[in-house]
N, C-alpha and C positions, 0 to 999 in steps of 0.2 A: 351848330345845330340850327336849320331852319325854322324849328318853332310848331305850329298846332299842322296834323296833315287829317286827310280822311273827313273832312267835311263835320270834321268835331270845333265845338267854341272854347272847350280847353285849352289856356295855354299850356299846359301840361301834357299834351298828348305829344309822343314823340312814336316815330315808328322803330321796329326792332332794328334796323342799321343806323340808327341815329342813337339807341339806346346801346347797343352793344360798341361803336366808337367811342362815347360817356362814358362808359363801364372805364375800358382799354386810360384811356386818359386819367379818371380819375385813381386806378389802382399804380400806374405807371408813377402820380406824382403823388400816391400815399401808399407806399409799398409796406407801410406796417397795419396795415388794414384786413392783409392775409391774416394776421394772427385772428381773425372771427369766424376763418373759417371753420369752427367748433359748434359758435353759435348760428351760423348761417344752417348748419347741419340739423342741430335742435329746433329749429324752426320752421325746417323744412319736414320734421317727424313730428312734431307735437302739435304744431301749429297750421298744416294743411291746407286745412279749412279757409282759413283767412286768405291765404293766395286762391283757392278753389273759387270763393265768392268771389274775389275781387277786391277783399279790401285789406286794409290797412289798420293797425293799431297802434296806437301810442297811448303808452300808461303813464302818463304822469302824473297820476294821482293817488297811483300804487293801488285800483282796483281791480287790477291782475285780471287780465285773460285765460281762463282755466286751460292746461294744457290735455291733452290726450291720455296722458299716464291718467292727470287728475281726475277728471272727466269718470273714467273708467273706475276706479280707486272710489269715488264717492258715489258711482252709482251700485257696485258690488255692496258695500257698504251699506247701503240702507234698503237691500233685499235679501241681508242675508234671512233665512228663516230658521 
């Protein structure tokens, strides 16, 4: 990979044929990394949002990111009348 493109100062910026050969390479030399495709799925339904904006979560502090079920589930929740 060539590194930052598009006039960004990230070194993290890669363009999508730079990101999709990464992809390719990296599932080629960890072929048990399919098995997340479950969680790649739940992520992509609960957690939307977070690709929608643009970002990124990591929980290591176990302060949990509410998912969409949840979300929904504790705002019913506290209207019922």
């Amino acid at each position: 990979m060539s590194g930052a493109t598009g006039g960004t100062s990230s070194p993290f910026h890669f363009n999508s044929v730079e990101m999709r050969e990464a992809e390719q390479a990296f599932r080629q030399a960890y072929p048990a990394f399919e098995s997340t495709s479950s969680l790649d799925a739940l992520r992509a339904r609960e957690y939307a949002r977070l690709d929608d904006l643009g970002q990124i979560y990591l929980d290591y502090m176990l302060f949990m990111q509410e998912s969409v079920c949840m979300l929904i589930f504790s705002f019913q929740s506290t209207n019922i009348d």
